[in-house]
Structures are given as C-alpha cells and as structure tokens.
N, C-alpha and C positions, 0 to 999 in steps of 0.2 A: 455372322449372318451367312445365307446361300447364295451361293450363283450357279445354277442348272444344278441344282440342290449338294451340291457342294459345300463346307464350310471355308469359309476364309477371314483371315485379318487383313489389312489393310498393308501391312508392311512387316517385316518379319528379316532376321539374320539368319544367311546360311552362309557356309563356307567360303568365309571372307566377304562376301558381297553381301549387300542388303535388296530383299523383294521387294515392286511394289507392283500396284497394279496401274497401271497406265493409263490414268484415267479422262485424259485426251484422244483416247480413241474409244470411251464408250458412248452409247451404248453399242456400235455397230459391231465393233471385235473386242475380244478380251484378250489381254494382253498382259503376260506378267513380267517387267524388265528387271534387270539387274542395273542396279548404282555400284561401280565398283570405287569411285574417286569420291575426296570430299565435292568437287565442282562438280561432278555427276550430280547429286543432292541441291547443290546450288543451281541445276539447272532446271530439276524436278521440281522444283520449289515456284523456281521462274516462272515456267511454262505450264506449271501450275497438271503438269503431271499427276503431282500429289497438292491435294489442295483442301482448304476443310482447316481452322486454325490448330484444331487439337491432334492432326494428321501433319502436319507441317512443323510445327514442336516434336513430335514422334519425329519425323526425317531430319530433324537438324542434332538432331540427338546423334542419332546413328549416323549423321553426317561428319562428328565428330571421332565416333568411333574412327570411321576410314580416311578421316585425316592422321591417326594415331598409325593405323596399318600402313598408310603411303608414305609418312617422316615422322619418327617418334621424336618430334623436337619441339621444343616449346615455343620459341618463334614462329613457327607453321602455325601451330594449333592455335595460337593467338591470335595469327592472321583470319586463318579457317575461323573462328567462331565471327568475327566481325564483319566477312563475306558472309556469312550466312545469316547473319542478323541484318543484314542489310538487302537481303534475297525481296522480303517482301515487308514492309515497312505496321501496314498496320495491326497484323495478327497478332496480340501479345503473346500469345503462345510459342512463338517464334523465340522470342529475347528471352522470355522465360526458361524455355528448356535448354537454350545455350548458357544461361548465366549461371542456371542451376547445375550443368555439366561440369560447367569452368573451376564454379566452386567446390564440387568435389575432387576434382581433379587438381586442384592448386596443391601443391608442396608435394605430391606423387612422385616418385621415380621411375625411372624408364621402366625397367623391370616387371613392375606392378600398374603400371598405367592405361593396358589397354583392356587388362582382365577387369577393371576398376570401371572405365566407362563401359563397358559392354554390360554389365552390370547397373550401370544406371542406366542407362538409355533403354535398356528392358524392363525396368522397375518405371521409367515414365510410360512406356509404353501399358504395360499389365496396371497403371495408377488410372491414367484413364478410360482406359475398359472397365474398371470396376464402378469410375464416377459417372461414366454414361449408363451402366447398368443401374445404377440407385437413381438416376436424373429418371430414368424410366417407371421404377417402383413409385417413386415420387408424384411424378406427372400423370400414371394411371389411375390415383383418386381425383382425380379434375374430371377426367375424360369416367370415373364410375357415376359422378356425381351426374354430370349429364344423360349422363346413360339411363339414369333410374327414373330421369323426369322424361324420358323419350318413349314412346312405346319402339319406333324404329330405330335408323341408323344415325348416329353422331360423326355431324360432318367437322371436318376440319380444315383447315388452308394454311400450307404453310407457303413460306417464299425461298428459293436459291436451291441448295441441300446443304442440311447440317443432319444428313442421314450417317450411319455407317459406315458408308464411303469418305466423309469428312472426318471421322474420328478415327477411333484404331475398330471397334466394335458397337452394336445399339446405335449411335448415332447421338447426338444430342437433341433437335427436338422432335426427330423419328422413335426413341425412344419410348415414350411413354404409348405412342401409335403401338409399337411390336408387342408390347406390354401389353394391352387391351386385346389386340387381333390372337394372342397367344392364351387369354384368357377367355376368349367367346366373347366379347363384346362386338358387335357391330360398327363397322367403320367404314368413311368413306373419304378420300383425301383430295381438296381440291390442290392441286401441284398448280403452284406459278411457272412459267414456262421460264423466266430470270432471263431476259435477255440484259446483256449481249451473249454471253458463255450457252445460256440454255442447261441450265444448272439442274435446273428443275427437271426439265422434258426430260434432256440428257440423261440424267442420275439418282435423282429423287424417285420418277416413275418407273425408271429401271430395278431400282433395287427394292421398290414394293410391288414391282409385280413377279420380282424373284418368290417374295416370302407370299405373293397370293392375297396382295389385301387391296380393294376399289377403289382404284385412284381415277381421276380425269384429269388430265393437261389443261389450263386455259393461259389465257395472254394474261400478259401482269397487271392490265387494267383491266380487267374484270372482276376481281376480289367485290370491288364496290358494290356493282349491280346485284352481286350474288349475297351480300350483305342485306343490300335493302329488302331482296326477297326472301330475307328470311331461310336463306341455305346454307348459313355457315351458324355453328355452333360457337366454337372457339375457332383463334389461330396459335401456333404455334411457331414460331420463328427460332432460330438459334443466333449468336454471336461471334463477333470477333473481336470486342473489346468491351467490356464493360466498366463502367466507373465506377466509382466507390458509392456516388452519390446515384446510381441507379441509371443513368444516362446513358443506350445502346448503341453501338458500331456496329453495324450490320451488312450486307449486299444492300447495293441500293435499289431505290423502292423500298426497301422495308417501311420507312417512316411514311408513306403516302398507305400502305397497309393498315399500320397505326393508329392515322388519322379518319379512314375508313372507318374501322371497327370501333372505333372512339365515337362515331356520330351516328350508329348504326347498334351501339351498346352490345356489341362481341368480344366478351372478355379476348385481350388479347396478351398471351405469355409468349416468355424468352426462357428458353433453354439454354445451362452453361456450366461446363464446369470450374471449379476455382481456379483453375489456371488462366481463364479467361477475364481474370477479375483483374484494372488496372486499380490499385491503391495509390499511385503516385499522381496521374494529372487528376484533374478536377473539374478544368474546364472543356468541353468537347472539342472545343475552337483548335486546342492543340493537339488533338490525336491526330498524329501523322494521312491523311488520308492518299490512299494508293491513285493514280492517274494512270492508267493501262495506254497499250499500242490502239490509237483509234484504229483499225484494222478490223478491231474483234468488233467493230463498228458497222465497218462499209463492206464486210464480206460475211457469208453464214455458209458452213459447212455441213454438210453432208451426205447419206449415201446414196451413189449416182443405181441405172440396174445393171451393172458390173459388178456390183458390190462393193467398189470401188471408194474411198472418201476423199470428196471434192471439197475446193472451196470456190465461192463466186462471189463479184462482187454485186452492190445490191443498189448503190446510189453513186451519184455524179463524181466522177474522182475530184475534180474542184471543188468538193462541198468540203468545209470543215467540219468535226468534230469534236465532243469534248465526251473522251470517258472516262467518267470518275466512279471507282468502283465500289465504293460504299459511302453511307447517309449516318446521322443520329439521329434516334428518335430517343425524343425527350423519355425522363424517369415517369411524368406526370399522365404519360399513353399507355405506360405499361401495367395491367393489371397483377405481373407477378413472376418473379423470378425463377426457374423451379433447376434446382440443384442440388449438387450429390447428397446434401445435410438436409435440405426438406425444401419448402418454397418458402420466399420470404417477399415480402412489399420492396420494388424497387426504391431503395432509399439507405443512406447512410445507416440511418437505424434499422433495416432489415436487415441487410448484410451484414451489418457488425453483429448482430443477432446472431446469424451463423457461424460467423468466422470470427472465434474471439481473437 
C-alpha cells in the first residue's frame, strides 16, 4: 500500500539489518528504523513498534534471523526464540512463526543456517501477503453484495487496525475495503478511535486516507448509536487469536461491537489469516490475555504546535487502573469468518471446512 503515494511493506531485510516502520510515531512523522539485534525485535514487539499479529510473526521471524547473524549458536537461538515468544503473550502469530522457524531450523549446520532462515522468514513474510490479498478477494463479495441493494455508499466500522499496517500488506480486515475502493465501489469507513493506543484514529484513518477512501473517526462508543440509525452496513474487525470453535481475541471492545451489531442485525465479520487460527485451546478462559503499562491509560499523546510529540497525563495520579488489552467475543456474534480459502461460519465445522 502508499504513504505520500509511495509503495511499502511493513518490514523488509537489508543489509544485515531488518526495516520497519515505526509505528509509534504515526501518524505525526514517518519513520523507518533499523533492528539490528535479536532484542532490538524484542523491543519492537514490546513497544509495540511493530504491532498487528501477522506483523509481529513477520518481526519474530526475522528476529531470529539476527539472532543467527549476532551468535550462530544454538543455545542463543534457543534462548532468542523463547524471549521473543514471550515479547507479547496473546498474538498467536507470534509462537507460530517462532515455532515454525525453530523447526526448520532444527538439525541445520552453522554453515547453512542463516541462508535457511532468511529464507523462511521471507517465505512467512510473502505467505501473508498473499493471505491478506485472497482475505480481500474474499471479503469484497460481502461488501458487492451490499452494494447492489444500495443505491449509494456502503458503510462500514471497523475497530483497532488490522489495516496493512498490522500485516506485511492489504491488511486483514482493511482488505476487502481496498478491494471494493479499487474496484469503483463506494465506501465509507467508520474508524473506532481504539483507545487507549488510538489504533484506529492513529493508523487505520491514516493509512486510508493514504489510499483516498472516506473514513470518519468516532469514539469507540458510538458504533451503537450509529447502529440504531441505520449507518452502518456491516463491520469488519480483524484478530488476534482465533479458536477452533470460532471464538474471537480481539482489541478490546471488539465484543461490546458485537454485541451492538447483534441487537442492531449488522452482519458483523472477522478477518484472519490461518496463522491466526489457535487449534490447541478450546476454552477462551485460557488464552493468555495481555495486561499493558496503565500509563497508555492516564496519559494520551500527541502533536503539540512545534510539531513536536507530547505526552500528558489526563487523570488523578492516585487513580487506579486496569488495562487489559483484548476481549472475546463469542463464535455465536460472529456472522462469518472471511479468510485466505473463502468465508466460513464461525464454528468447528466451518473451519475444519477450510482447513482440512
């Protein structure tokens, strides 16, 4: 996708070092840093740099790469993969593309080892580009089908970003949006603002007003009211873990979104690609859920007219907090899954539909 009509990926290897774009300072500056250490990656991860689950699998990848380049030793890399699986706890894609690394990597020789992951870690990388690309193909007969009962424009709401900026390219559930706006469909996108990060305001509206397509900002309780009057078509939300049994991890809010569009009868989809599919737990109860710095709480950031980016804080320093960074929303809210292999019913039997 563009930025000041430029093309970019998300992250990318050059000359030893891996690019990414630094996504704690947009929308205000663009900034493309260099990770040169596997802990560089583990801090990008942290600080949520790079963030987006299928962006984050992509960084731990090539996080392992530059653990190979800094000690070609296997106790290292051992280490490095379990630092970095433990960077951020609930994005399966995280444990995914480390475990999938490790196992190619297993029984390699020095010699052959770092040509071997650099090679995988670009093969996950171009894997999901190609499943946000088909999530897109996918997701723009939902958004034609509305379309043809419309005489105008087909609104949509999504919550957080699981734009472009969360994957390597397309985005997951901005996808099928870039699909439609690319094909002459009319669109207009209501952006949750996602606090506490400002996910949304920050990146989702940034990177569609790169490509030119009608977004508005509102606060994350609004989806509702704009529900009841009739302004929202669909939503689309993305993930960060999904169950077998169709059960979503998402940013939180999503499930209060859900719940909206469930009493309000707006079909409401998840965008994801199989990497984002857990087949081991079952019950939601156990998916690890992430507990952030209340900070991203009691302070909100941004640019002063210096141009300058500030942070302040916003409430009583004696107040407590609790931030927890993502919800599930039940399989029984979600009207439909839509992924690289087609859309399926959240449900054991949809998915196993797809993914034999």
């Amino acid at each position: 996708m563009k930025i000041e009509g430029k093309s970019y990926k998300t992250i990318w290897f050059e000359n030893n070092s891996v690019k990414i774009i630094d996504q704690t300072k947009l929308p205000h500056q663009f900034v493309i840093k260099d990770l040169k250490t596997v802990k560089d990656s583990i801090n990008a991860i942290k600080t949520m740099e790079v963030r987006g689950a299928p962006l984050i699998g992509a960084t731990a990848a090539y996080g392992l790469v530059l653990s190979i380049i800094e000690s070609n030793d296997l106790s290292f890399l051992k280490k490095s993969s379990e630092e970095l699986i433990a960077s951020r706890p609930t994005a399966i894609n995280l444990k995914w593309a480390v475990d999938r690394m490790m196992k190619k990597l297993n029984g390699i020789n020095a010699k052959d080892i770092l040509k071997i992951a650099l090679d995988e870690a670009k093969a996950i990388k171009e894997e999901d580009e190609g499943f946000c690309k088909n999530i897109g193909i996918n997701g723009l007969k939902i958004i034609e089908e509305i379309a043809n009962t419309k005489k105008d424009t087909v609104n949509i709401l999504t919550h957080c970003n699981a734009g472009w900026l969360a994957t390597i390219d397309w985005g997951t559930a901005t996808s099928p949006i870039y699909h439609a706006h690319q094909k002459g469909i009319k669109v207009h996108v209501w952006v949750d603002e996602t606090r506490p990060r400002n996910q949304g305001a920050n990146l989702t509206s940034y990177e569609l007003n790169e490509e030119g397509i009608s977004n508005t900002v509102i606060t994350d309780n609004a989806g509702g009211i704009l529900m009841q009057r009739g302004q929202v078509d669909m939503c689309i939300v993305g993930t960060d873990r999904t169950l077998s049994n169709g059960d979503v991890c998402n940013k939180i809010g999503t499930y209060l979104k859900a719940l909206s569009a469930k009493d309000n009868n707006v079909p409401f989809y998840v965008a994801l690609p199989s990497s984002t599919i857990d087949w081991n737990i079952k019950d939601h109860r156990k998916i690890p859920i992430e507990e952030r710095n209340s900070e991203e709480l009691s302070h909100v950031e941004g640019i002063d007219e210096n141009n300058e980016i500030k942070k302040i804080r916003i409430y009583p320093r004696k107040s407590k907090s609790l931030n927890l960074a993502f919800d599930v929303t039940p399989a029984k809210l979600v009207t439909g899954l839509i992924t690289e292999k087609g859309i399926c019913e959240a449900s054991e039997k949809g998915l196993k539909g797809l993914f034999k």
